[in-house]
C-alpha positions as CSV (number, residue, x, y, z in Angstrom):
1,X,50.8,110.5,144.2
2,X,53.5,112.6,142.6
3,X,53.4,110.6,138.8
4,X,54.2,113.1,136.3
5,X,54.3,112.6,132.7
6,X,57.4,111.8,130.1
7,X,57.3,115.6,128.8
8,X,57.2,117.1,132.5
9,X,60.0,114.7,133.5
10,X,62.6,116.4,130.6
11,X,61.4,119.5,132.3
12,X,62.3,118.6,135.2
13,X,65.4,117.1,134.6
14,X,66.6,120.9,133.0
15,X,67.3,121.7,136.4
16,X,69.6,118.9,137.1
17,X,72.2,118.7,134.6
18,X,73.9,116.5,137.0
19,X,71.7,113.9,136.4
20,X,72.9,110.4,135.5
21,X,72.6,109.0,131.7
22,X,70.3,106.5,133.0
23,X,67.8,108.6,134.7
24,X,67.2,110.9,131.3
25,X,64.0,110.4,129.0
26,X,65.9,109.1,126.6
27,X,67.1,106.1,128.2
28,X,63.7,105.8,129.6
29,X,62.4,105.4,126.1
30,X,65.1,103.2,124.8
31,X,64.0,100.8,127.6
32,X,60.7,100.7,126.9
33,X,61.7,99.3,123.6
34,X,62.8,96.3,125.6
35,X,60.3,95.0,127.5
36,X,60.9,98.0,130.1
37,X,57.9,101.0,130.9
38,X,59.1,103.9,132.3
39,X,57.2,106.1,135.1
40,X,58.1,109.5,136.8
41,X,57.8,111.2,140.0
42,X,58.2,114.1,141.2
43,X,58.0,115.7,144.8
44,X,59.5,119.4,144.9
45,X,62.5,119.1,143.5
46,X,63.7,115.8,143.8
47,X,62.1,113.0,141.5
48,X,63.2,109.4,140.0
49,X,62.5,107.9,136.7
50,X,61.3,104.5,137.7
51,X,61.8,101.5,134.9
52,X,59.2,98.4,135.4
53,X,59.6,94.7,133.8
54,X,56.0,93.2,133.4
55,X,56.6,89.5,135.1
56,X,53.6,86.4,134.6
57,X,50.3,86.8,136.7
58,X,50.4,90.5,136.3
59,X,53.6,91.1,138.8
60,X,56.3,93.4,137.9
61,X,59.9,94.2,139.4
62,X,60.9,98.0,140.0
63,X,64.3,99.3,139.3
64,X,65.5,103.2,139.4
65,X,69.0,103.1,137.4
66,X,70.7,106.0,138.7
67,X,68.8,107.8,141.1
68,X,66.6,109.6,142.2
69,X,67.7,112.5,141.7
70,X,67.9,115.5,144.1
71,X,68.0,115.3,148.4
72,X,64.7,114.7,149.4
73,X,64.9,111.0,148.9
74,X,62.8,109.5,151.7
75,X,59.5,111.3,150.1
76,X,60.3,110.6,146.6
77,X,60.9,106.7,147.9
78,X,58.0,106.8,149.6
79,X,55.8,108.1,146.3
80,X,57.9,105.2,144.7
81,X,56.7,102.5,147.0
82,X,53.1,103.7,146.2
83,X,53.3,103.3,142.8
84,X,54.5,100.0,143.3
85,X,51.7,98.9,144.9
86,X,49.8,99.7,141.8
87,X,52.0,98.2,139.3
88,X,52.1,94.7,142.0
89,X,55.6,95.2,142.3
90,X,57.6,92.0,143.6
91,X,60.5,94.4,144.6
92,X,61.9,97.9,144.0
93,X,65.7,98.3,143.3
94,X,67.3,101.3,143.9
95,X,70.8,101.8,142.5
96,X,71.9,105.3,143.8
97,X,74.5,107.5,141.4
98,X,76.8,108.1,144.0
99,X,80.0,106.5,145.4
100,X,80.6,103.7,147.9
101,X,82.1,106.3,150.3
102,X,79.4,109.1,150.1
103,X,78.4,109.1,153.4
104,X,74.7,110.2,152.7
105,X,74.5,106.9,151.5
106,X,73.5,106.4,155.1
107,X,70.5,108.1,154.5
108,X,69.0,105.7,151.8
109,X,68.6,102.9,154.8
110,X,66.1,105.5,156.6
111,X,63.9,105.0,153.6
112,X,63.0,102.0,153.7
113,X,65.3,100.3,152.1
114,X,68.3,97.8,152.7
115,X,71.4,96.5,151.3
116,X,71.2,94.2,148.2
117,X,73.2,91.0,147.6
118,X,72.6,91.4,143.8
119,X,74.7,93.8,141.3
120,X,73.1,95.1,138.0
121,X,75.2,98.0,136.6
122,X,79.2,97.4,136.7
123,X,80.1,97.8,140.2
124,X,83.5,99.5,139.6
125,X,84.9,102.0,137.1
126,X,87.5,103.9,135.8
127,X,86.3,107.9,135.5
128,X,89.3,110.5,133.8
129,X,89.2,113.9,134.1
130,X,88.9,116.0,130.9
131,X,89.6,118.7,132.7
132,X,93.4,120.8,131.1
133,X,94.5,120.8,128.3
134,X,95.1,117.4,126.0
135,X,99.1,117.5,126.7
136,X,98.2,116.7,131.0
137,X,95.4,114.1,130.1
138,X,98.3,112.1,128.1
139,X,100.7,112.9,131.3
140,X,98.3,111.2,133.6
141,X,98.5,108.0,131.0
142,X,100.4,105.0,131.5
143,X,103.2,106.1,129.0
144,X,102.5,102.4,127.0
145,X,99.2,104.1,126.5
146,X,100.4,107.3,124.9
147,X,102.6,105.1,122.6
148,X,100.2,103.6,121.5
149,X,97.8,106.5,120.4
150,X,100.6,107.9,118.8
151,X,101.8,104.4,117.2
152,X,98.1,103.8,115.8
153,X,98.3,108.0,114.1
154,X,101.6,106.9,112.8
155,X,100.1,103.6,111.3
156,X,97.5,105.4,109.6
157,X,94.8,104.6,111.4
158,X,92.3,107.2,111.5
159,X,88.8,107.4,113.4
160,X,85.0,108.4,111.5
161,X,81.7,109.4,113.0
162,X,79.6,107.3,111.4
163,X,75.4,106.7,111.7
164,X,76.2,103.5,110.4
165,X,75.2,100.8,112.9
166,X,75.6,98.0,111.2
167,X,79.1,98.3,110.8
168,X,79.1,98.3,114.9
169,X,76.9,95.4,114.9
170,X,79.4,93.5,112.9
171,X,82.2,94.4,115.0
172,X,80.4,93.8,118.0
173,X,79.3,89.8,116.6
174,X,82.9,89.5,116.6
175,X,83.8,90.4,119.5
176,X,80.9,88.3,121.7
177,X,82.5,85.3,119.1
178,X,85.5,85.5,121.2
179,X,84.9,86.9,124.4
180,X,83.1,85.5,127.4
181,X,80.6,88.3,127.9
182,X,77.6,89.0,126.4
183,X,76.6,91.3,123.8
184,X,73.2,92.4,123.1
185,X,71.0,91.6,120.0
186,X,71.7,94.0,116.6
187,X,68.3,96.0,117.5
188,X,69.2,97.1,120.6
189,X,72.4,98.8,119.3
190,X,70.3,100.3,116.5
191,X,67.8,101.3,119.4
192,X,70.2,103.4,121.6
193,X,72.0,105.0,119.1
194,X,68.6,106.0,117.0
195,X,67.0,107.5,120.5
196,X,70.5,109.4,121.8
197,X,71.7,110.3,118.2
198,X,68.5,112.4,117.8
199,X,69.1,114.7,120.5
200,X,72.9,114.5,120.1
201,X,73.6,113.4,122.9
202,X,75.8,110.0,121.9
203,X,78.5,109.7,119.2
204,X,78.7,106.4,117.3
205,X,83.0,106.1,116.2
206,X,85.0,103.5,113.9
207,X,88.2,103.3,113.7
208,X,89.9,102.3,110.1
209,X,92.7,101.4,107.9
210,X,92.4,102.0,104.4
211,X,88.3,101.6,104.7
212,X,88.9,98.4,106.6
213,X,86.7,98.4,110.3
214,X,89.0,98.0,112.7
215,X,86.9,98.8,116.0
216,X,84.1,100.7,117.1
217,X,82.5,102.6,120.2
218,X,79.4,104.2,121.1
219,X,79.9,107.7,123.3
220,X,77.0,109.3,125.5
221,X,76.6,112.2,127.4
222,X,74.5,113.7,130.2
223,X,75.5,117.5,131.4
224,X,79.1,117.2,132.2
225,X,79.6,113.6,132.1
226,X,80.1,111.6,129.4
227,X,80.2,107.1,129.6
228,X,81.8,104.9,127.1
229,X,79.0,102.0,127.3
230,X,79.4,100.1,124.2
231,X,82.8,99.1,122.5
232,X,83.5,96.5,119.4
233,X,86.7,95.1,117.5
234,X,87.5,92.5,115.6
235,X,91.1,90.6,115.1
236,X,92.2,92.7,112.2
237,X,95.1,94.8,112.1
238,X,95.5,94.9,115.7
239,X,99.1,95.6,115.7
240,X,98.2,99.2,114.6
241,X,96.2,99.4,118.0
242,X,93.1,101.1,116.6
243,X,91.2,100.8,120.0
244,X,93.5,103.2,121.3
245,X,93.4,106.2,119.1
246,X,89.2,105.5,119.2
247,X,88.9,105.5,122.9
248,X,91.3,108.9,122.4
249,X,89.1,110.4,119.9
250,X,85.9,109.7,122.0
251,X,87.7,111.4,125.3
252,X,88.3,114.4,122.7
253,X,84.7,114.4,121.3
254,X,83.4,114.2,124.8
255,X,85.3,117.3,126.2
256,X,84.3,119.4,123.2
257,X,80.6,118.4,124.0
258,X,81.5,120.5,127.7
259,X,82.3,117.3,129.4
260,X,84.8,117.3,132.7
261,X,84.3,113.5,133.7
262,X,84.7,110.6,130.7
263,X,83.2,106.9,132.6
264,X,84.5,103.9,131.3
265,X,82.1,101.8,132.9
266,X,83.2,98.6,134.1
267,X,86.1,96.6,135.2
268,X,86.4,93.8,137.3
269,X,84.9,94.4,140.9
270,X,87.9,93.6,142.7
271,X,90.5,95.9,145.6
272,X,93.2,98.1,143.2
273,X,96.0,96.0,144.5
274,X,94.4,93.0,143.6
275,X,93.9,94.1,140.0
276,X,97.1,95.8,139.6
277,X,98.5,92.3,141.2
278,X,96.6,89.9,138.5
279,X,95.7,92.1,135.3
280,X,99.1,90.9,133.5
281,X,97.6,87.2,134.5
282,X,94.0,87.0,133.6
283,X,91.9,88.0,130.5
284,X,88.5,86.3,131.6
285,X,85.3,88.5,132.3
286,X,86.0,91.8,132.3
287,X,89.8,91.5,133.3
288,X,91.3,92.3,129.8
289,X,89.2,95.3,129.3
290,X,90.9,96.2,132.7
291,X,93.9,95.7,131.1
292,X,93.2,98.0,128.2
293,X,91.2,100.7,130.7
294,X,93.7,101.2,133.4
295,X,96.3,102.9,130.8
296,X,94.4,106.3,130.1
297,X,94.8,107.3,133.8
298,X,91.6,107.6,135.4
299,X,90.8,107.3,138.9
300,X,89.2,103.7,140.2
301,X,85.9,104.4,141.8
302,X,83.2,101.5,143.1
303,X,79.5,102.9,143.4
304,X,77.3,102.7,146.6
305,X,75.5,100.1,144.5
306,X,72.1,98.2,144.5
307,X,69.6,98.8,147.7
308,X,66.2,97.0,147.4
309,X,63.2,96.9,149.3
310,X,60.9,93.6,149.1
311,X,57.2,94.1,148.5
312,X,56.6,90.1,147.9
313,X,58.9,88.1,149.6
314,X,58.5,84.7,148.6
315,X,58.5,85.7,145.1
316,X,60.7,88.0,145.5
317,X,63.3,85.6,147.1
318,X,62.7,83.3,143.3
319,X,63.4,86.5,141.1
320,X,66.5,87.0,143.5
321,X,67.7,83.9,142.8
322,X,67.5,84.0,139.1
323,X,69.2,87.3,138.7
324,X,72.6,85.9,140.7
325,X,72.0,82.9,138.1
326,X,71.7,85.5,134.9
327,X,74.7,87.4,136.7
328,X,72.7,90.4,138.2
329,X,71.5,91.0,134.0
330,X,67.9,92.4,134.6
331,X,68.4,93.5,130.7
């Protein structure tokens, strides 16, 4: 079997830049911080970094976030399925980085694997180009959007880089107060940023008004892309619209890091005209993030998302059940 270890696996991943976020070492070890281990294979030059939840009576589930990585997919699935035999995997999830409408998505059903009913990342997204100068990303924004960057630099709000997590954690208590979504515990926000901060590969922001935290966002990057995964605000000064000029400041930190693509993972998983049709109408879930996300002029894209393959069905059919209950969270 193809296992390599954590240090060969950021070796490998050197040679693909175009990895996803959650297929780097990093987020490996952040997991593992959460009741996650990670594992690696490798099989010439294709591999997968494989995340495993310990379950009672010594079963585990399998989940690869992102991946694998590279075009020989049927061997490196096959070396997976191994290794979950060892681990007494109930299941393997496979959620591919790629799009809904990649047709070598066709080619993940020859491993072994079929179409999941579940969902565990966000299904759909809103990805802007960083590509031009800054004068055509604000042309390809809804023009309430632009005035509102430009209202919160004339309001005096300005934005800080800041290792101060607990000012995030704050912000983000506030916002799971009043939002029907969940946020995670302090820790883990003090986990990621400690593990990507030390490679420099996220950016914790605030944005202020005379000292006063106004919102918050943490910023990651992988090669060229960069995803906007955690955001915070509280109720304060909102009329200077701080969340605009942060989410500007973090597209601007993102393509000085060498970034071309900016994710702003997750809106609701629904047809364009159905969300163009409602968003003025709804704010529950993930709706008024929607809202707030469709201005900047990105492009809305819906991944191939989650393939599985059962390795204990009636058990397997029980954890099924209980992710749809949890919402597809396997976090």
């Amino acid at each position: 079997m193809a296992v390599i270890n954590r240090v060969a696996w950021g070796e490998f991943l050197k040679s693909h830049p175009e990895a996803h976020l959650l297929q780097s070492g990093e987020w490996g070890d952040f997991k593992s911080q959460f009741g996650w281990s990670a594992q690696y294979v490798q099989t010439g030059d294709s591999g997968a970094q494989i995340l495993f939840r310990h379950l009672p009576l010594n079963y585990s589930v399998a989940y690869i976030p992102k991946g694998p990585i590279g075009d020989n997919w049927n061997r490196v699935i096959q070396q997976v399925f191994s290794l979950c035999k060892e681990k007494h995997a109930i299941v393997l999830y496979v959620e591919p980085d790629r799009w809904e409408n990649d047709p070598k998505n066709q080619n993940i059903l020859s491993g072994g694997l079929r179409v999941s009913d579940i969902s565990i990342q966000p299904r759909k997204t809103i990805v802007i180009s960083l590509l031009g100068p800054e004068e055509e990303w604000l042309k390809r924004m809804k023009q309430k959007t632009r005035y509102n960057i430009r209202l919160a630099q004339k309001n005096d709000v300005y934005v800080e880089k800041t290792g101060d997590v607990r000012v995030f954690n704050q912000l983000i208590k506030r916002t799971g107060e009043r939002s029907d979504f969940g946020v995670h515990n302090p820790e883990y926000y003090e986990k990621v940023y400690e593990r990507f901060s030390a490679n420099q590969k996220c950016c914790l922001m605030i944005a202020k008004y005379e000292e006063i935290p106004l919102a918050g966002l943490i910023v990651f990057k992988q090669g060229k892309r960069a995803w906007y995964l955690y955001g915070a605000s509280n109720e304060q000064e909102r009329q200077r619209m701080p969340a605009y000029l942060l989410q500007w400041e973090a597209m601007r930190w993102a393509a000085g890091e060498g970034c071309v693509e900016y994710d702003l993972w997750g809106v609701p998983d629904e047809p364009e005209d159905y969300l163009e049709e409602n968003f003025t109408k709804r704010s529950d879930g993930l709706w008024g993030v929607y809202r707030f996300k469709r201005g900047f002029g990105g492009k809305l894209c819906r991944s191939a998302g989650v393939y599985e393959r059962s390795l204990n069905s009636p058990i397997h059919r029980l954890f099924n059940l209980a992710i749809k209950t949890r919402k597809g969270s396997l976090s």
